[in-house]
N, C-alpha and C positions, 0 to 999 in steps of 0.2 A: 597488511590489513588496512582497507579505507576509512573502517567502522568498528567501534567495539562489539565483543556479542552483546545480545540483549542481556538486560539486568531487570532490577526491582523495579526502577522507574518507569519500564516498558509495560507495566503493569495497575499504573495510578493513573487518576483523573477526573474527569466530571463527568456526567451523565447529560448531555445535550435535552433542551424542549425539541418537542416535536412530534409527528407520528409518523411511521413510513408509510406510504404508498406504494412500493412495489409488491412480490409476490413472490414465493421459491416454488422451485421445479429442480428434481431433480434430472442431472446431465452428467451423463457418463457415470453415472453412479455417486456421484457428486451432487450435496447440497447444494444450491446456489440461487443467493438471492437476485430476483430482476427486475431492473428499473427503468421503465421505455419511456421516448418520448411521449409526449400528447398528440393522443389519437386525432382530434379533431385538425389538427394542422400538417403540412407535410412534412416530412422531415428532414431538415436543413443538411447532412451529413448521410447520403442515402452510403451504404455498403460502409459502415464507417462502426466501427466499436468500443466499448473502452472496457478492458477488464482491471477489477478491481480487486489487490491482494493486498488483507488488511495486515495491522498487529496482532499479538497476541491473543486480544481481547476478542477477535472471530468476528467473521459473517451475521452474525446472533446480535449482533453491539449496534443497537440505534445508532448510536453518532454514524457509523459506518456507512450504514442504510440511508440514512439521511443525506450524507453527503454523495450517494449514487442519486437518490433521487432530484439534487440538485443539479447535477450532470447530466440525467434525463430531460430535465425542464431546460436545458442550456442544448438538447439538439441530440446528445449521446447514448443511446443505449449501454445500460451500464449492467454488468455481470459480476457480483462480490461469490467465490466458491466459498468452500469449508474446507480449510486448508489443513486443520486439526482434525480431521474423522473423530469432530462432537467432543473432543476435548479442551476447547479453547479454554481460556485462564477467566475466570470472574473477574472482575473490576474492583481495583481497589486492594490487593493483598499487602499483608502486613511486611515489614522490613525485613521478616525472618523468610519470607517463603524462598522456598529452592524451588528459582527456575531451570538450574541446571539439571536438576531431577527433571524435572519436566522435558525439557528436551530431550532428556535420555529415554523418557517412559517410564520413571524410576515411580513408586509412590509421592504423593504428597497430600498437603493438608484439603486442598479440593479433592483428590484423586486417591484411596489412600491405596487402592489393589494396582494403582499403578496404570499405563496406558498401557503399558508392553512395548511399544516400540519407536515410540518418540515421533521427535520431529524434526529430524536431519536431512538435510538434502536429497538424499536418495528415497526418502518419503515423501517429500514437500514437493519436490521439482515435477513426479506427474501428475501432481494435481494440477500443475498451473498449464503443462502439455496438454493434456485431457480437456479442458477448457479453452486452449487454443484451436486444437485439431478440431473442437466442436464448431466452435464460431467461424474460423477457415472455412472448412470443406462442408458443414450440414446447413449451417446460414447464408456463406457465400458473403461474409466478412471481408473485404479487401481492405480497408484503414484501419490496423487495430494498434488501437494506446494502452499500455498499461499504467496503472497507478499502484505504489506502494507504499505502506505507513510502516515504519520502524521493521520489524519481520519483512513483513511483504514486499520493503525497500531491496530486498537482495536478488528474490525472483522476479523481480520487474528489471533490474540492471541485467539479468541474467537473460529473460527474453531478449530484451535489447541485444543481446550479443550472440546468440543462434537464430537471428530470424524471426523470431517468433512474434515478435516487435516492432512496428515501423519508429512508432516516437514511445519518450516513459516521463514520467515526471513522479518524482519518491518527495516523500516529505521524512524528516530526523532518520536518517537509515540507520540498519545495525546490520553487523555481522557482514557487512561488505569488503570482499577481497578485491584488494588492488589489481591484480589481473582479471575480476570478471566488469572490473571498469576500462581496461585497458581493451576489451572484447568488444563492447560495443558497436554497432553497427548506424547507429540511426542517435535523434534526438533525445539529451538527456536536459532534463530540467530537476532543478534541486530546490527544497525551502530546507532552511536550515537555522538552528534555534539559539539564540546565542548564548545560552547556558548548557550544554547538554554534554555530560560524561560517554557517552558512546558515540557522540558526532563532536569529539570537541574541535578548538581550531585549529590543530595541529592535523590533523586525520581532514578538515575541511580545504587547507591548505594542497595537502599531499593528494586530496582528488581533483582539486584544479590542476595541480600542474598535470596530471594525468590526461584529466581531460583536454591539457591545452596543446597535450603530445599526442594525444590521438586524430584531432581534426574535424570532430564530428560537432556541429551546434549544441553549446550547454550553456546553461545559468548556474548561476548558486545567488539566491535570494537568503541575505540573510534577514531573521526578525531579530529585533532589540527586545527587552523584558519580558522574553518566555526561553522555556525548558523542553526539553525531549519532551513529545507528547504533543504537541499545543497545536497541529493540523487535524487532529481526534478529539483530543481529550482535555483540549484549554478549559480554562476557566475561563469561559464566555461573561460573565459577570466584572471581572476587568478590563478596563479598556484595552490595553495592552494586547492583552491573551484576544479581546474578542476580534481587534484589528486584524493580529496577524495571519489568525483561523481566517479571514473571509480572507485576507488576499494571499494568502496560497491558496486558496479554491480559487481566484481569479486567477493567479498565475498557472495552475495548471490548466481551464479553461483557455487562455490567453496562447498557453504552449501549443494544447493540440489541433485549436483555432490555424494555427501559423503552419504545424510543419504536420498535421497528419490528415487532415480535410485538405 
């Protein structure tokens, strides 16, 4: 394993200013929020995409929304699905909440009838398909980036390594397997939190060397004084936290700048 699974902390945070300006539409049967360049100018990145696979917290989470609409204004068309079919985690649960439930579809204190069927791989993965094969073959997509926050860090590493992906850039991943690092095909770029129990530095170490055996162009940016979380859900309010959140949005800008335009 690269990554621990997700925990309690994949679940806290702040609630970013702002308001979004994209819009949803559904696609393949799929929520998905969309955040296009500015109409008034051309756009810098013609045939070029970015799909965006959040955390726990869902497609629904401002911060999320925001930071597409950011990548819209930087040239991107950005695509956030619903990777949870409308069960994402609220923001903010208390110490006791069982994620594990959650993943399983078991009840819990948001959910209490339960989802029925969780959100395991063989759940998760066609949604992120579905939203490719969209953008591929019905938009006529040639450049496409993924991004992924904690959760969504594993189906972004995972495009990356069937194709589905030209470059990825994940911020604090969870639940990544060392062989779907080892799969790879194309650019990987990492932020990564210097406090974080499911990205610590022993699990950060053991995906560089991985990555330094595969061959393929990668970072790993570390941040000083922030925690799992802090490319979503910092506390913008400290310096620290509000540092690091803007330059991993640069550095992933910075990435798909270089290796997927």
């Amino acid at each position: 394993m690269a990554s621990h699974p997700p925990a309690q902390c994949c679940t806290v945070g702040v609630k970013h200013e702002g308001e979004p300006t994209g819009t949803f539409e559904v696609i393949e049967d799929i929520e998905t929020y969309i955040a296009l360049p500015p109409s008034t100018t051309p756009t810098p990145h013609p045939h070029t995409a970015l799909l965006l696979l959040t955390d726990v917290i869902g497609h629904r989470f401002p911060n999320a929304q925001l930071i597409a609409d950011q990548l819209a204004q930087n040239g991107y068309p950005t695509y956030i699905p619903d990777l949870f079919f409308g069960d994402a985690i609220p923001l903010n649960r208390p110490a006791n909440y069982d994620l594990q439930a959650w993943l399983k579809g078991l009840p819990t204190a948001t959910n209490p009838q339960g989802e029925g069927k969780g959100h395991a791989v063989e759940r998760t993965e066609p949604v992120v398909r579905a939203l490719v094969r969209h953008l591929r073959e019905e938009l006529g997509v040639k450049n496409l980036g993924v991004l992924g926050y904690c959760f969504g860090a594993k189906y972004a590493i995972r495009a990356l390594g069937d194709g589905g992906a030209d470059a990825a850039f994940v911020a604090h991943p969870s639940w990544v397997a060392a062989e779907e690092v080892r799969a790879i095909k194309g650019p990987l770029s990492i932020a990564a939190a210097e406090t974080d129990r499911i990205f610590p530095a022993e699990k950060r170490h053991e995906t560089e060397g991985i990555l330094g055996e595969v061959g393929r162009p990668w970072q790993v940016c570390l941040y000083s004084g922030v925690e799992h979380g802090f490319a979503v859900r910092g506390e913008v309010g400290k310096k620290d936290a509000r540092f690091a959140k803007e330059r991993a949005f640069v550095q992933a800008v910075a990435w798909f700048d270089e290796w997927l335009v």
